[in-house]
Legacy VTK file of the C-alpha trace (Angstrom):
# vtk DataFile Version 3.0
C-alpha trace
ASCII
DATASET POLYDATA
POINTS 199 float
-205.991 -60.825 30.457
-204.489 -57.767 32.099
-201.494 -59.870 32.933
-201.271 -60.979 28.858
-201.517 -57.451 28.283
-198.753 -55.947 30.671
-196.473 -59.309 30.032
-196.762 -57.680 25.988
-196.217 -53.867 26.857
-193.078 -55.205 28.769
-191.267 -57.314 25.867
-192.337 -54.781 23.223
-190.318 -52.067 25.742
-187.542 -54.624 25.932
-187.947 -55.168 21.770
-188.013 -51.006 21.532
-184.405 -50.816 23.978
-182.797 -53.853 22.407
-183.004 -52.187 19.026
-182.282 -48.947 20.163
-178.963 -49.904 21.934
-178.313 -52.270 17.921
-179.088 -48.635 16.798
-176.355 -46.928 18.938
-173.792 -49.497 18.573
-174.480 -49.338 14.764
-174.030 -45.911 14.564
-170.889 -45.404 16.609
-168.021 -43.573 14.622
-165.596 -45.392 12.788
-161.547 -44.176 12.654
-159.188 -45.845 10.724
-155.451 -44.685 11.756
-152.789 -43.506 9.329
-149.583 -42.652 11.253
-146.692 -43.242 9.541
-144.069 -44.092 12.576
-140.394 -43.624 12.495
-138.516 -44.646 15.374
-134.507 -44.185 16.659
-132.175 -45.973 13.757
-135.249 -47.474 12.204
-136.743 -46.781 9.018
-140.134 -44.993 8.994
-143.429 -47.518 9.129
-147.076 -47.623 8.034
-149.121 -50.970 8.161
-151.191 -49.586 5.078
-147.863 -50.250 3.396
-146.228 -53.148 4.831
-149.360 -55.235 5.878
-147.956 -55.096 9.731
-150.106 -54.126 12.853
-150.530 -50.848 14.179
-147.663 -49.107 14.654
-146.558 -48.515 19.140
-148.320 -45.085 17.931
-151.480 -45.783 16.798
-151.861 -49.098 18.940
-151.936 -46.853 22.527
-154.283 -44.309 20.286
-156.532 -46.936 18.990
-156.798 -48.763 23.002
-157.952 -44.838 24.086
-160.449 -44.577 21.213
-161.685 -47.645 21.851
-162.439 -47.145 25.239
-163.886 -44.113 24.884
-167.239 -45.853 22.709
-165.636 -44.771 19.265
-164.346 -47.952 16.571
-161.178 -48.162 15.128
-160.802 -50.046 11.817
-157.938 -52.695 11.994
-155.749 -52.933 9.634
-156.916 -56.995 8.788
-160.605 -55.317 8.098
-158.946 -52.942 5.487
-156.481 -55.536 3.351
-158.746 -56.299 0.877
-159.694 -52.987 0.075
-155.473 -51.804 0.372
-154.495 -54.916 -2.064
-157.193 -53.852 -4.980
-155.511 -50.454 -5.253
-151.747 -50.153 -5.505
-152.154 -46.244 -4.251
-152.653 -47.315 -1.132
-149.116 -48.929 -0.793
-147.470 -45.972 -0.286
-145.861 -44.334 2.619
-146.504 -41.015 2.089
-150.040 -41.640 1.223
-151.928 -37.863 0.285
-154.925 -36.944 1.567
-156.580 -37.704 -1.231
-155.653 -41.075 -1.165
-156.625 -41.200 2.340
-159.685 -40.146 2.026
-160.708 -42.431 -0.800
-159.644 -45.344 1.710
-161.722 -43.843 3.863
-164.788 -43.351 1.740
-163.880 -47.103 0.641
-163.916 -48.156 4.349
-166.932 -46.747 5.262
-164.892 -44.383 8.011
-166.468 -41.496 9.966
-163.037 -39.713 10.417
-159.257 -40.742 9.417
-156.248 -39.570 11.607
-153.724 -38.542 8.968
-149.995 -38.078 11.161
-146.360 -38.504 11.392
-144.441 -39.676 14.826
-140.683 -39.181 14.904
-138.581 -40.145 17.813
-135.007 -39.214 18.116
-132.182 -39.354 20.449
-130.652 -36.882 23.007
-127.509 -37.079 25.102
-126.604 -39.212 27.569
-127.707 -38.786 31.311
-124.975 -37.384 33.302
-123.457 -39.775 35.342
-125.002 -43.009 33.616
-125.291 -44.683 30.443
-129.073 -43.906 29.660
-130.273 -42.511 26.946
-132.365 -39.494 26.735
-135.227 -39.849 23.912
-138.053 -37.953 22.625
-141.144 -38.571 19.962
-142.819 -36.016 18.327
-146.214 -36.650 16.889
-148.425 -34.563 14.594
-151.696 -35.352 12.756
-155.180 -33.830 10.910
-158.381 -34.886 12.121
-160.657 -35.193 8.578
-164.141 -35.610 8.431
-164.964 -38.584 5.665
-168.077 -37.281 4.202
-167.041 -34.328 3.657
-163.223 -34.040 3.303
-162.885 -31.497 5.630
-159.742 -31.236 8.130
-161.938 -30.600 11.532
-158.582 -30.802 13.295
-155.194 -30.182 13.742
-152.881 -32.230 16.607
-149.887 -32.379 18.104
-147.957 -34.022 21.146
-144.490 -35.163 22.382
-142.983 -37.698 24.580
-140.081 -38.280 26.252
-138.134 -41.531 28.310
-134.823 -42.745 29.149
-133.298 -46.072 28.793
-130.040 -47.783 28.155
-131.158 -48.522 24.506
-132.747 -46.058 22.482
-134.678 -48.139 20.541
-136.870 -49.194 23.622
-136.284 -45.608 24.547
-137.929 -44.571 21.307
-140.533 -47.030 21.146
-141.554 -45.806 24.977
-141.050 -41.755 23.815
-143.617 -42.734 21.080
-145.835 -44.360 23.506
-145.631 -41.237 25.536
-146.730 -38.966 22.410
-149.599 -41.185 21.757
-150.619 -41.368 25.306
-150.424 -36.916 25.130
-152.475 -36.510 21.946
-155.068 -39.290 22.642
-157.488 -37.103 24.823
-157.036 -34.110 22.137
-157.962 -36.725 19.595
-161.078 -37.921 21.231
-162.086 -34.542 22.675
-161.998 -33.224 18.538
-163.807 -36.333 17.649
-166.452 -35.717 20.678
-166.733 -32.255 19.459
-167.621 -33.110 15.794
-169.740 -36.014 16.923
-171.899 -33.321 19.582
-172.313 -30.923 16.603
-173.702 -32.948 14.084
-175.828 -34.516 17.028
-178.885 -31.623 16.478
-178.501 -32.002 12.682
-179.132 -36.095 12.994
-181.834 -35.891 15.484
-183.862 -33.524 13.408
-184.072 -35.744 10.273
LINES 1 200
199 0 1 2 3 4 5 6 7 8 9 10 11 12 13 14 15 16 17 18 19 20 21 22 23 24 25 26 27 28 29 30 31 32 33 34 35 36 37 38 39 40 41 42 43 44 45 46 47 48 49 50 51 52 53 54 55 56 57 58 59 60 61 62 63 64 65 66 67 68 69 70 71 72 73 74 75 76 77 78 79 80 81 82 83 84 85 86 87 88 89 90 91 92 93 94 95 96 97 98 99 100 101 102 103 104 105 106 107 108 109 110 111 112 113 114 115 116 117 118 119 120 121 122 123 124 125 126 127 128 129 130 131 132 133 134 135 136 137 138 139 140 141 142 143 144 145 146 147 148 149 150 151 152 153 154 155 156 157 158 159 160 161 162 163 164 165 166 167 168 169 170 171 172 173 174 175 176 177 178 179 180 181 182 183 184 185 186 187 188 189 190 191 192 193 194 195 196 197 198
């Protein structure tokens, strides 16, 4: 019997963490990306409105939110949603507009931004290119509509074309204003922690 009994205590624990961890995973924050990308003699970019893949940007910022627990929302879960309203088709989508895809979506926060990259002079004494990438984006807060965040970065590379050289000066900026964007997205998350665990 007391075997029955501790066999019982034991898979109810195992029932009680196994839920728990569904809980966790259920709750984790969802981002969806919105970086409009324009790189070296290329016209600017935004998968919202050209049904492509993330851009170089938001792909290296989506693999560092992703590894650090948080889920971003590809843009294949988001299509229907895009293709009911016309709104969303634009480039320069407003934050208004933004955060009704958002809401839509079911998103925890949206990463509103812009990544240039342009081209410098030549290296002296060789035929490489210097390049650079600017990036700059809001951190909003779905539920509420409320900018938690402002974020910038740059990047830099040289390379004998500077549309590689661009794409890897983008790469850059994305890899610089990752942490910043997870550490703002860590900070909101840590602050409404006390507020969720005393419902």
């Amino acid at each position: 019997m007391k075997k029955v009994k501790i066999f019982l205590s034991l898979f109810m624990a195992l029932g009680l963490v196994s839920d728990l961890a569904v809980a966790e995973q259920a709750q984790k924050p969802k981002l969806i990306l919105l970086i409009a990308e324009q790189n070296i003699e290329s016209p600017q970019t935004g998968w919202w409105a050209s049904e492509v893949d993330l851009s170089a940007t938001e792909a290296v910022i989506a693999q560092k939110i992703i590894e650090a627990g948080y889920e971003v929302l590809e843009p294949d879960r988001l299509g229907d949603v895009i293709k009911k309203n016309k709104a969303f088709r634009t480039l320069d989508l407003s934050e208004k507009d933004s955060l009704k895809l958002g809401n839509l979506s079911q998103a925890d926060y949206l990463v509103l931004g812009k990544a240039v990259a342009s081209s410098g002079g030549t290296v002296p004494q060789s035929t490489m290119r210097s390049c650079f990438a600017n990036l700059s984006a809001k951190l909003i807060r779905v539920k509420d509509s409320k900018v938690v965040a402002y974020l910038d970065a740059a990047g830099s590379s040289v390379h004998m074309d500077v549309i590689t050289g661009g794409r890897e000066a983008l790469a850059s900026a994305a890899n610089n204003m990752a942490p910043k964007l997870i550490e703002a997205v860590n900070k909101q998350e840590s602050s409404l922690a006390p507020i969720q665990g005393g419902k």
